[in-house]
C-alpha positions in Angstrom: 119.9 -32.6 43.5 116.4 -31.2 44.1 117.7 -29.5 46.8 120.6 -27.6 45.2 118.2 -26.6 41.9 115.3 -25.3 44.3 117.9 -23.4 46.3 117.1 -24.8 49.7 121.0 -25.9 50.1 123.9 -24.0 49.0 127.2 -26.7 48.2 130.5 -25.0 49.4 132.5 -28.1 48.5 132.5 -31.2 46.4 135.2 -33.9 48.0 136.0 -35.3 44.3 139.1 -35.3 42.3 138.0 -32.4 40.3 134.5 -30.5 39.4 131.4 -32.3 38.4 130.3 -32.8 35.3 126.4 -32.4 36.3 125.6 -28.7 35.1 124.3 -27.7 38.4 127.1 -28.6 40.4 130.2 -27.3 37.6 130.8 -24.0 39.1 130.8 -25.9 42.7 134.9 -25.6 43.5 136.9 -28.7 44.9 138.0 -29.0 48.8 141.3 -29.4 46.9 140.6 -25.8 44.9 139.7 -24.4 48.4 143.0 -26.1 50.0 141.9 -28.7 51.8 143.2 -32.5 50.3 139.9 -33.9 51.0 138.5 -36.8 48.5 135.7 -38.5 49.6 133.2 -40.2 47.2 130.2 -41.9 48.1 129.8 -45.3 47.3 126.3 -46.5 46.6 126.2 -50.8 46.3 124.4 -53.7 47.6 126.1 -56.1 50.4 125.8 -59.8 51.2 126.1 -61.7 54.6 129.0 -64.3 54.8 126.3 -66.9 54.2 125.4 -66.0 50.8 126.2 -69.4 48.9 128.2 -69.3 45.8 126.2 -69.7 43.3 123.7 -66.7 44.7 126.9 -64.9 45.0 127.8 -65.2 40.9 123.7 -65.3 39.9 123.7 -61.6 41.5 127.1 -60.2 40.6 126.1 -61.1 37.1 122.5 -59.8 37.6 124.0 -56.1 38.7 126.7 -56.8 35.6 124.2 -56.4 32.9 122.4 -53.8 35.5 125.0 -51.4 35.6 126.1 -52.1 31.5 122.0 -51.2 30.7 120.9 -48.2 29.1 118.2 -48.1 31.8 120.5 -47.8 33.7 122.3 -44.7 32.3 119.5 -42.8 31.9 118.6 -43.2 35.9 121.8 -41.9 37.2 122.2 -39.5 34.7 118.3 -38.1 36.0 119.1 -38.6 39.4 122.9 -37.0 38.4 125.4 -40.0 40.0 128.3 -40.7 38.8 129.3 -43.5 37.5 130.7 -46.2 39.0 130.5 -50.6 38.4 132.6 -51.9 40.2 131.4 -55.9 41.4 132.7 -59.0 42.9 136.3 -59.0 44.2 137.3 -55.4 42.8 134.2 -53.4 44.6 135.5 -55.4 47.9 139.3 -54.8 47.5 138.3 -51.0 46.6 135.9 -50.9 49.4 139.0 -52.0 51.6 141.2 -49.6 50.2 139.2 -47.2 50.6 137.8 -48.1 54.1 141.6 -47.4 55.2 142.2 -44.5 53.6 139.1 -42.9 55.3 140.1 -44.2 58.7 143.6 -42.5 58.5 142.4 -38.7 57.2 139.6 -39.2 59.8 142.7 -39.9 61.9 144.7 -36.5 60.6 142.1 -34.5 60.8 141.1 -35.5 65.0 137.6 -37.1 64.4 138.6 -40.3 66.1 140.6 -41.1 69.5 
């Protein structure tokens, strides 16, 4: 974002479902708007090894729970203008799956792999 409001980038796309809410990046069209079926969000999250046990598994997923439900929180991503997203546990990793796979086949449509 500091980059867009000092004018040192210029955004021709977003690669969301539709415009942003952020007022600096409303009038910034859609790949969709421009023709292209391109959706593409980034993900921001924290990952754990295989050997994470259990119980440091649950203490963290509840840690980033009450994280992501705090009004702290809020207030950072709506400075720092991300969009919201909590997803944890088993959803973020079955979305993260289904999502992995959907990027692999329109990197596959649109030639950027073998």
């Amino acid at each position: 974002m500091p980059h867009l409001n000092s004018g040192a980038v210029r955004l021709l796309a977003v690669f969301a479902e539709r415009r942003l809410d952020e007022p600096a990046m409303a009038a910034i069209p859609t790949a969709r708007e421009q023709g292209y079926d391109v959706v593409w969000p980034v993900l921001r999250g924290f990952y754990m090894g295989p050997q994470v046990s259990d119980a440091d598994y649950a203490w963290w997923k509840e840690a980033f729970d009450r994280l992501l439900a705090s009004e702290d929180f809020a207030r950072l991503r709506q400075r720092y203008g991300l969009l919201p997203f909590a997803l944890t546990g088993p959803a973020l990793e079955a979305h993260v799956h289904r999502e992995v796979a959907r990027y692999r086949e329109m990197a596959r449509d649109f030639g950027l792999t073998h």
